[in-house]
N, C-alpha and C positions, 0 to 999 in steps of 0.2 A: 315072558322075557322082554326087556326095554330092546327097542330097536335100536340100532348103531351108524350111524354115517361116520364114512372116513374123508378126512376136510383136509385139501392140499394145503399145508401150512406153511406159510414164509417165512412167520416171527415177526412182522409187521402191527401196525394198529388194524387194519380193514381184516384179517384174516384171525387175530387174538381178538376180537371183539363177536366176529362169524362165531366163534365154539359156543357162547352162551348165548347169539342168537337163535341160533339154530336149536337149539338145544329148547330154548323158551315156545320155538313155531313149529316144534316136528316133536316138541316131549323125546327127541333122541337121543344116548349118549353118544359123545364125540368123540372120534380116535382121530388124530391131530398125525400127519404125515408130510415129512419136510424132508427133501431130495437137495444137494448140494449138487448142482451141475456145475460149480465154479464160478459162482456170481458172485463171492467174497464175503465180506462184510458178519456178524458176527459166528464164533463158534457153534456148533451144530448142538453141544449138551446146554448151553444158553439160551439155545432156541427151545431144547426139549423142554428144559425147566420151567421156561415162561406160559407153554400150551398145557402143562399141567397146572399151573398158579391161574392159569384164565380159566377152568373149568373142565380140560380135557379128561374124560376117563384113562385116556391110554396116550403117549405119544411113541413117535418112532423117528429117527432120523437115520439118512443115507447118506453116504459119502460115494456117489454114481459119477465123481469127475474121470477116471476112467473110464467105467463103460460107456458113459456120456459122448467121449472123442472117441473110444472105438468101434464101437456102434453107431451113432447119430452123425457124429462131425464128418467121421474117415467116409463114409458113401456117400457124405456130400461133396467130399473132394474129389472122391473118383468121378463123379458125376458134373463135376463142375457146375454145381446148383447155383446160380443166379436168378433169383425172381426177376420180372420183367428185368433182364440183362444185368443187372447189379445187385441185387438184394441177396446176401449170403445166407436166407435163412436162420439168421440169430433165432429169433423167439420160438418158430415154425419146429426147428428140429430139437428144443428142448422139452415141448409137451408131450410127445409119447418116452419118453426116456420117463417123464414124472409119473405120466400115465400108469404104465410098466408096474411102478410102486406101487401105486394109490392103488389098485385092482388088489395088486401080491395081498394088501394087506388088506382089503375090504373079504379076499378069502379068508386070510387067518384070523381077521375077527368075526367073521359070521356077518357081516354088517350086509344091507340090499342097496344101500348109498353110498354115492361121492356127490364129495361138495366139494366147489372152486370156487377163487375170488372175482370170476372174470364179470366183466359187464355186459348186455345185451346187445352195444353195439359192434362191439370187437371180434377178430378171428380166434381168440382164445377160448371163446367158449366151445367153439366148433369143433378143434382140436381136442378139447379133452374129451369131449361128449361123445363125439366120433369115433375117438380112439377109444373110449374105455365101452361103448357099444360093441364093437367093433372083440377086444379082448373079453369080454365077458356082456351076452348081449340082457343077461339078466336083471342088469345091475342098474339102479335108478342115478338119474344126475340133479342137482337142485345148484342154483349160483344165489346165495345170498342178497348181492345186490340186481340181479335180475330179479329174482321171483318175490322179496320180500323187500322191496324200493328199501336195502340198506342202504341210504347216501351218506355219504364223509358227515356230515351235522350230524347226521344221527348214531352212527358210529360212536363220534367223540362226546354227545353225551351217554351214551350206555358204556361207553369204556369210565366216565369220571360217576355216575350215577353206580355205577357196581365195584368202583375200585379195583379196576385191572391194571396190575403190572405192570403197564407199558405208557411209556408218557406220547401225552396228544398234542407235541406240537404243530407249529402253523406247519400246513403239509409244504411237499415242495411245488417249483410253480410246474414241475413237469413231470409227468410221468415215466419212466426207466424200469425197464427189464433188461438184466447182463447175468449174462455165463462166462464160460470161457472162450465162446467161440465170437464174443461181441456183445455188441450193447445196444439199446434201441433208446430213444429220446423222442418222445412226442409231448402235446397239449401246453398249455400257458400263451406264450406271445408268437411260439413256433405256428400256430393252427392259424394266425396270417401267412398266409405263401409266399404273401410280397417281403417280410421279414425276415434278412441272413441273419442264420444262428451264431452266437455267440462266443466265445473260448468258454465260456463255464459251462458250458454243455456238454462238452469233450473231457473224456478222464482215461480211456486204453490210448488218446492219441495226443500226440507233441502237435505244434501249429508250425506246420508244414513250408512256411514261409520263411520260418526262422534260421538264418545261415548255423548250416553246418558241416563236417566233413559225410562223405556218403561211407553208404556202409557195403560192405561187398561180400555173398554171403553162399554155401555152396549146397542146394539140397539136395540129396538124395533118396528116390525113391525105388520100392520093388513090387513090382505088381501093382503101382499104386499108389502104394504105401509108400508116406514118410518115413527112410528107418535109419536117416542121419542127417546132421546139419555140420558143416565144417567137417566132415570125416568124423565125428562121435557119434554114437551110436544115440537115439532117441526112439522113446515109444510118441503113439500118435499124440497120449496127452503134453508130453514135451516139448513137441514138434512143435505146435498151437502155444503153446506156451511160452517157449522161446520168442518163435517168431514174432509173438504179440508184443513182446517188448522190442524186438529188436526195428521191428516194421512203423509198429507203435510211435518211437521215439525219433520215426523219420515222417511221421506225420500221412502215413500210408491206412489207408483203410475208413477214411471219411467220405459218408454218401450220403446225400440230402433231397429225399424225392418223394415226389406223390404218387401214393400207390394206391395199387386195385383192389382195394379188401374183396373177402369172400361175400361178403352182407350187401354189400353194391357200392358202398360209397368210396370215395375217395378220401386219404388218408397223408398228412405230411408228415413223413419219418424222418427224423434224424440218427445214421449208423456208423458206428464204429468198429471194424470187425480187421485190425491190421493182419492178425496170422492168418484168418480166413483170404483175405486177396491175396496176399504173398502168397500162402502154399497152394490155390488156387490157380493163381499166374504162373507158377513153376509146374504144375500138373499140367496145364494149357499146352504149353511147350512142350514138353517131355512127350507129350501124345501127338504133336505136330510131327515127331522125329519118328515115331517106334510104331502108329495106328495107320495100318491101310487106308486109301482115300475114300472106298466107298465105306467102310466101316466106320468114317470119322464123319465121312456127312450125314450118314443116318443117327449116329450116337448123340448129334448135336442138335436134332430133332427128339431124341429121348429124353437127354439133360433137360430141356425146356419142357417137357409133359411131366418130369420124376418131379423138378422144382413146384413144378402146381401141385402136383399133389401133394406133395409136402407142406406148402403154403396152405393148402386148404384144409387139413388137418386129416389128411387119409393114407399118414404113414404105413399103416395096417390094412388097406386094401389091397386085392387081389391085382388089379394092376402096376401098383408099387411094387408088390411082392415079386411079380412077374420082369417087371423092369429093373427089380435090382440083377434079377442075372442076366440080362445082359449085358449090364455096366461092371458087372466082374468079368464078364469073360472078354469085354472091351480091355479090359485094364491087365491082360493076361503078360503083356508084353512093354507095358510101360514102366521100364524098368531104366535106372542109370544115373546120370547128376545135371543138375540145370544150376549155373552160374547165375546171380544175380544183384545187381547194383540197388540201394534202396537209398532212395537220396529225394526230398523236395516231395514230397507224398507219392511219390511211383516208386513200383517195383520193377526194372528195365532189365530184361533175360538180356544178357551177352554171350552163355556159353551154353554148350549140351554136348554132351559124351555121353550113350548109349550103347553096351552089346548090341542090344537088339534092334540098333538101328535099320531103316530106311533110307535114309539118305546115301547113296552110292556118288564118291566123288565122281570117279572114273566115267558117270553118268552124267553128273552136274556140271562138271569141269567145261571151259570156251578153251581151254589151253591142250597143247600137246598132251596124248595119251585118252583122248575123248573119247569113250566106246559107244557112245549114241551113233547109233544110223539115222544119221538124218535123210538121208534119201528116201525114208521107209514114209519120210512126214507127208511127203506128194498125194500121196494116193490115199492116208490116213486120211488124210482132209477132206478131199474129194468123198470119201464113203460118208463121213459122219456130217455134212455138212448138204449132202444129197436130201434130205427129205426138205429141209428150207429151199433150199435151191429148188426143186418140181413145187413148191407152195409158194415162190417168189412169183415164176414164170408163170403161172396160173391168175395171180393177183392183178399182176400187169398186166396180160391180155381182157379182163375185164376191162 
């Protein structure tokens, strides 16, 4: 029986050109597997039809923009994943959602491989290798242009030398990965750091500069969970959806920074992720009002270990696994609405109304009706501030 690899498929030239590489360096047949996480751009039976015309024995497509935001986006919201303090995760929490498939269907076709388009210097290869070890530790990984130097020349002559379906023009000068939850932008003139990026690089986001009226916007979440915008009701992929346009076209969600790849190097990304900060920034708050203090300092220590591994591509490890519940049972109680202005690329909370609040006026109030004992602060001080104080007195008798 011919052996089978199953080849994450975009519908690209680098990934329709992989089917009958691969194909030619492993003698295997190809099952071609394309996952729609909400990156856009053409239909999914377009895609199919193009991985069978390039040589695919089998294709498959998924329509995962749902489970995509319910599963990947929504725990990174409770989580408030920011890579080093701003990085939403775009690319990081789209690979095991693809993963997911690629596996599903390396079972149902009997296949021992996955193939991905990634390079040898990127996090992407890690993530999918990781994850689909990880889901099935059986199962072989091979990358095209890692293991078989496929580079773009050589690509475009085996796509015009075999007459593939797919036209080979001049690539673009930048590299781009986008879902629904954002976009990423790197290589070309961006990889000088001394060089601001451009407006043609920007496509979820308006240029933030440009006058306009602000937008003022109300979400509400339960447990967490986004489950309305303005008082309608929305699932999470709506929520991201919306917001993306709404946050979007206030020029909210642009981040331009050098980051810590897994491989060691440094990397200049350019990101667009407007529903991701906005519902972000309203989760922020909403957990300011409704999350106990010691619960919120330690969770803010978690957020920052869950986003690494996420980054690193070990959505599917044990301590992921183990740190998502505690970010659910963190989020047990953050429930209610956060008001918020979106104007000049910020998203600026003005309002929170929570059941489950925290905040006690009758506590916080300097005006008549103040139920704080402040007399009680004398002595509080005096106890919590005693182990400094016997290690001050000590210091200075030296």
């Amino acid at each position: 029986m011919t052996e089978r690899v199953v080849l994450a498929y975009s519908g690209g030239l680098d990934t329709s050109v992989a089917i009958g590489w691969i194909a030619e360096e492993t003698g295997a047949d190809v099952i071609a597997v394309a996952v729609d996480v909400g990156q856009g751009g053409e239909d999914l039976d377009v895609i199919r039809k193009r991985a069978l015309a390039c040589g695919a024995v089998e294709a498959e497509v998924a329509d995962a923009r749902d489970e995509f935001a319910q599963e990947y986006c929504l725990p990174a919201i409770q989580a408030n994943a920011l890579y080093m303090d701003r990085y939403p995760l775009v690319s990081a929490l789209s690979r095991p959602a693809i993963v997911k498939h690629l596996v599903a269907a390396a079972q149902k076709h009997g296949a021992d491989t996955v193939a991905h388009g990634c390079t040898g210097k990127g996090n992407d290869q890690v993530r999918f290798e990781a994850g689909i070890s990880s889901l099935a530790p059986g199962l072989k990984c091979i990358a095209p242009v890692r293991d078989y130097a496929m580079t773009r020349d050589k690509a475009i002559a085996f796509c015009e030398e075999k007459n593939l379906p797919i036209a080979t023009t001049k690539k673009s000068p930048y590299s781009i990965d986008q879902n629904v939850f954002g976009r990423a932008v790197e290589t070309g003139f961006l990889e000088d750091i001394w060089n601001a990026p451009i407006e043609e690089v920007y496509e979820y986001t308006q240029n933030p500069a440009t006058p306009r009226d602000p937008d003022e916007v109300v979400i509400t979440f339960d447990k967490g969970v986004p489950v309305a915008i303005d008082g309608t009701p929305v699932t999470p992929l709506e929520a991201i959806q919306q917001m993306n346009l709404r946050a979007g076209a206030q020029g909210i969600g642009r981040i331009d920074m050098v980051e810590d790849r897994l491989v060691g190097i440094k990397s200049r990304e350019i990101y667009e992720a407007p529903g991701a900060i906005a519902l972000i920034t309203a989760h922020q708050e909403l957990e300011s009002v409704t999350v106990e203090r010691e619960l919120a300092r330690f969770k803010r220590q978690v957020e920052q270990r869950w986003g690494e591994l996420v980054y690193d591509g070990l959505w599917f490890s044990p301590l992921k696994r183990a740190l998502d519940g505690f970010i659910a049972e963190a989020n047990q109680h953050v429930s209610g609405e956060i008001r918020m202005v979106l104007h000049g690329g910020r998203a600026v909370v003005n309002g929170r109304k929570s059941a489950t609040s925290l905040y006690d006026f009758n506590l916080a109030t300097y005006d008549t009706g103040d139920t704080f004992d402040q007399s009680l602060s004398k002595g509080f001080i005096e106890i919590f501030g005693m182990s400094s104080k016997i290690a001050a007195k000590r210091d200075l008798a030296q």
